[in-house]
C-alpha positions in Angstrom: -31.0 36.7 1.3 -32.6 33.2 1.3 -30.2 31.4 -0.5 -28.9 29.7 2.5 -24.9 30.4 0.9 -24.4 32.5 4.1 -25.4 29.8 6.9 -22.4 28.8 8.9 -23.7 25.8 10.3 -23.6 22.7 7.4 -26.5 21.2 6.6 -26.4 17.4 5.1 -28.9 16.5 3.2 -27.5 13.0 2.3 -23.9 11.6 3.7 -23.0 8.4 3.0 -19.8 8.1 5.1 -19.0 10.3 8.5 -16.7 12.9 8.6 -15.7 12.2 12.3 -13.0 9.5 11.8 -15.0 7.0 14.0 -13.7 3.9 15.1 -16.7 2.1 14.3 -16.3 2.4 10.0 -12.8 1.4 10.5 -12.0 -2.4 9.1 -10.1 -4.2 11.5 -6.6 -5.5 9.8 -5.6 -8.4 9.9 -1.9 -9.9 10.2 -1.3 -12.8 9.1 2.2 -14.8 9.5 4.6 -14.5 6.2 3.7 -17.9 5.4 0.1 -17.7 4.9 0.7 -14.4 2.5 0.7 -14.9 -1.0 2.6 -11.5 -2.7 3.2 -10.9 -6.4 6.2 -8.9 -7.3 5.8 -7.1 -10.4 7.9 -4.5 -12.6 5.6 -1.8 -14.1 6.0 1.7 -15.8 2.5 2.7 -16.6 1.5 6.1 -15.0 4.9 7.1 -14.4 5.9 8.9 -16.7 8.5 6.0 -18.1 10.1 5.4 -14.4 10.2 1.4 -13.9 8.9 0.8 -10.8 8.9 -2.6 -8.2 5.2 -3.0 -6.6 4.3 -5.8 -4.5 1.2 -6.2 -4.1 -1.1 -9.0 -1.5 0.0 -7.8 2.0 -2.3 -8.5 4.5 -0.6 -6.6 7.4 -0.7 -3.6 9.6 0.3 -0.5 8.4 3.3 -0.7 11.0 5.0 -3.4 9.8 4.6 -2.4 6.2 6.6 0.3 7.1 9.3 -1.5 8.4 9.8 -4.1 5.8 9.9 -0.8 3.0 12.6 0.2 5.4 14.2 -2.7 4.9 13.9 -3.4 1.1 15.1 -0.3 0.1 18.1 -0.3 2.5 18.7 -3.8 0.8 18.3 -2.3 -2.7 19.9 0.9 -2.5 16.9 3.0 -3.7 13.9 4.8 -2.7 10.4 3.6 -2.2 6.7 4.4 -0.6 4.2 2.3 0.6 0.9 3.3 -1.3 -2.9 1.5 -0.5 -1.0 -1.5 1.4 1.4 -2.1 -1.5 5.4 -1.4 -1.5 6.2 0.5 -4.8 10.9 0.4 -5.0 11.7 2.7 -7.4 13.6 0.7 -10.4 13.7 -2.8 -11.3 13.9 -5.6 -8.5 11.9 -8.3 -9.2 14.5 -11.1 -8.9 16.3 -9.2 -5.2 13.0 -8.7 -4.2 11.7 -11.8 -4.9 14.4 -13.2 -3.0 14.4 -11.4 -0.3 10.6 -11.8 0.7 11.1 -15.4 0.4 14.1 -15.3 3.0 11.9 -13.7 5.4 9.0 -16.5 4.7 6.8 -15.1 2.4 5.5 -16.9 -0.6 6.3 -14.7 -2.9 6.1 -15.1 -6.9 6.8 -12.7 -9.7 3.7 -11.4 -11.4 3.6 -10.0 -15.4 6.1 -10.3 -17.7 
């Protein structure tokens, strides 16, 4: 058959964006001190399913200390939580602890929506 279905090796005939995890298409991130980081704390439902929700949104740090300070927020609130595309979701609403909490720590924070 010449259909070319068979062939194990792939053939690209267009790729926009490597497969091979490179180091080079990798943007460098960069961490900047709490006080040069402007966050917005916002309560939301939409897209889950009628679950109220915490995001915080603006972080301009690694991946690593995200982590940590999701750690910490929930610990502080009681609840669960995920970090997802460099923003903290807390399950629930927190705005006000939140808020208050990220300013402790030296971030100028502000609550975002209604």
């Amino acid at each position: 058959m010449a259909s070319g279905k068979g062939n194990s090796d792939k053939r690209f005939v267009y790729q926009e964006f490597g497969n091979d995890n490179s180091a080079a298409l990798e943007r460098p991130t960069q961490e900047l001190p709490p006080q040069q980081q402007n966050v917005r704390v916002q309560a939301t439902r939409s897209g889950r399913k009628g679950k109220t929700v915490t995001v915080i949104t603006g972080f301009q740090v690694k991946p690593e200390t995200l982590a940590d300070l999701v750690k910490q927020l929930k610990a502080q609130c009681g609840t669960g939580g995920t970090v997802k595309d460099n923003d903290i979701e807390i399950q629930g609403d927190h705005k006000q602890k939140i808020l208050e909490i990220l300013i402790k720590l030296g971030y100028k924070a502000k609550i975002s929506g209604g």
